[in-house]
N, C-alpha and C positions, 0 to 999 in steps of 0.2 A: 565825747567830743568827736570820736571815729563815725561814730555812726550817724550824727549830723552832717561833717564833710561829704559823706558818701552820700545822702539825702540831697543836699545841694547840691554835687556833681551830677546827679539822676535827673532832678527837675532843670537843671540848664541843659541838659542833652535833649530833654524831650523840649525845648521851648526852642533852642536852636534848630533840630529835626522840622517843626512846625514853621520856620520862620520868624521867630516872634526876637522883641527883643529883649536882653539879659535883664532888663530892669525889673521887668514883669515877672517871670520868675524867680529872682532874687528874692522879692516885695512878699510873692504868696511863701515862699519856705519861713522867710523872718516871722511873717504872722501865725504861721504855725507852731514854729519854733518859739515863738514867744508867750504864743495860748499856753504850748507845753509849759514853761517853766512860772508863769505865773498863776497856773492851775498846782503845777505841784509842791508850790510854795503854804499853800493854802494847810492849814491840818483838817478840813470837810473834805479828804480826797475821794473821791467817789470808787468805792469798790463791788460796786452791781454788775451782774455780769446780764444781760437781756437783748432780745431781740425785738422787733419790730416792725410792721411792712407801715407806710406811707402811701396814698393815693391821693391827688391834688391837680388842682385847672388853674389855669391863670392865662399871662399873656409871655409871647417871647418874641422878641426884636431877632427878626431874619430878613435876608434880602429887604435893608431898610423899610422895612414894614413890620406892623404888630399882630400876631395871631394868635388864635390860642389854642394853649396847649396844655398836656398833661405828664405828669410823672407818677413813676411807679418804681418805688424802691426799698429795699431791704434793708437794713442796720442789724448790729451786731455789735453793742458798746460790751467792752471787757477794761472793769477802772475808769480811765479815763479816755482810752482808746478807742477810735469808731470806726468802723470800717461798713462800708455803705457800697450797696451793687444797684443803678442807678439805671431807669430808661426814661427818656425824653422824647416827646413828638407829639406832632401837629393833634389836635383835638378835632373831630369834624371837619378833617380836608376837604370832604365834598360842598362848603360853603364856599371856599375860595376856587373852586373846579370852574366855573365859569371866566375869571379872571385872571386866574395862576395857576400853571401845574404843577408847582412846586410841592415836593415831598421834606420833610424832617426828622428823621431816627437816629438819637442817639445812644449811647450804651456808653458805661463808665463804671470802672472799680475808683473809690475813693476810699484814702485814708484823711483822719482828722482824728479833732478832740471833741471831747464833747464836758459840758460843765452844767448842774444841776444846784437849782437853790429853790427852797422849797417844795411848788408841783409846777414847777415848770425847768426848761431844760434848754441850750443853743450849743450849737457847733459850728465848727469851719472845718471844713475838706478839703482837699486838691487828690488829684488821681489822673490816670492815662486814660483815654476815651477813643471812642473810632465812631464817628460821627458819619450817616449816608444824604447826601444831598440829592434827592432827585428830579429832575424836570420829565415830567411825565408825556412832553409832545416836544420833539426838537422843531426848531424854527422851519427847518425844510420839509417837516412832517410824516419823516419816516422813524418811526419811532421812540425811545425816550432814549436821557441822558442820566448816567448816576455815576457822583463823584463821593467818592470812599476817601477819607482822611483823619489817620491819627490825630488826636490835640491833649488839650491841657483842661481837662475838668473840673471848676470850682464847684462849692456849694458851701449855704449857710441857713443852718436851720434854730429857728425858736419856736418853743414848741409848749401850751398850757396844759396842764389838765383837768380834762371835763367832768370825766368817772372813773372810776379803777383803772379800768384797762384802753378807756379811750381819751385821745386827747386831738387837741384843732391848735394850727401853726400856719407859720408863714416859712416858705425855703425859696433861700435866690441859689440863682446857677448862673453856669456861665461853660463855655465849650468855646476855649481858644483853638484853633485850627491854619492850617495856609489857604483857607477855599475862602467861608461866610463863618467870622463870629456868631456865634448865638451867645442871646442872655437874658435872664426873665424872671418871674415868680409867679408861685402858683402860691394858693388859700387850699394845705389839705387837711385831712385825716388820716389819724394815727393810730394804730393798732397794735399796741404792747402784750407780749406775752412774757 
């Protein structure tokens, strides 16, 4: 029970730090907390320990517009525990270079759960993130602007399998922040060892 209080105290100091309000981080620890204990209720507990990279396109809601982007991320499930090293950003910025200078790179360690039945597998995460906003021409034209800010990193992945070692999913995210939320899903592939 210690070590939940102290999980809650963490993620309302980073959602406070962000600006955000207590609701929202309250909401993602409960569904963590809750994945936890009705995965460990289960007697199928998963005791695989493996790793896996992810690569994936999709779209993501920035500066109230849709673009697309990609991810590239690492996993590391030990039981039931996931720990995921996560990068997000724009896919083919130079499509929108004509009408936006807008840049997106984010980076996030996340922890979550992850739960398997059969050949297929989903999770949920939350993690600290440092998210870079950039506008690549300032309005006055002397050259660009880039805003660096910590947030709150979700994700949730499900995920088939096609062959042994490869398998195709779907992973939503999300990067709360005090700047531009982002949030989106890509369609990737998955690469188990």
């Amino acid at each position: 029970m210690r070590i939940e209080s102290c999980f809650i105290r963490d993620i309302r100091a980073i959602a406070l730090g962000c600006g955000l309000g207590l609701r929202l981080s309250v909401a993602v620890v409960f569904v963590l907390l809750f994945c936890q204990k009705l995965h460990a209720g289960s007697e199928e507990e998963t005791r695989q320990n493996r790793l896996w990279f992810n690569f994936g396109l999709g779209r993501m809601e920035v500066s109230n517009e849709s673009r697309i982007t990609y991810i590239l991320s690492a996993n590391y499930q030990s039981g039931i525990h996931l720990l995921t090293l996560r990068q997000i950003g724009l896919a083919f910025p130079e499509i929108y270079s004509e009408y936006d200078d807008l840049d997106v790179l984010e980076s996030a360690l996340l922890y979550g759960f992850n739960t398997e039945s059969g050949n297929s597998h989903s999770s949920i995460s939350a993690g600290p993130s440092f998210a870079i906003l950039e506008v690549l021409e300032r309005e006055d034209g002397l050259g660009f602007e880039t805003d660096r800010r910590w947030g709150l990193a979700l994700g949730a992945q499900a995920f088939w399998q096609s062959f042994d070692n490869f398998w195709v999913g779907l992973h939503g995210f999300g990067n709360i922040n005090s700047v531009e939320n982002i949030f989106g899903f890509t369609f990737n592939l998955q690469f188990v060892f």
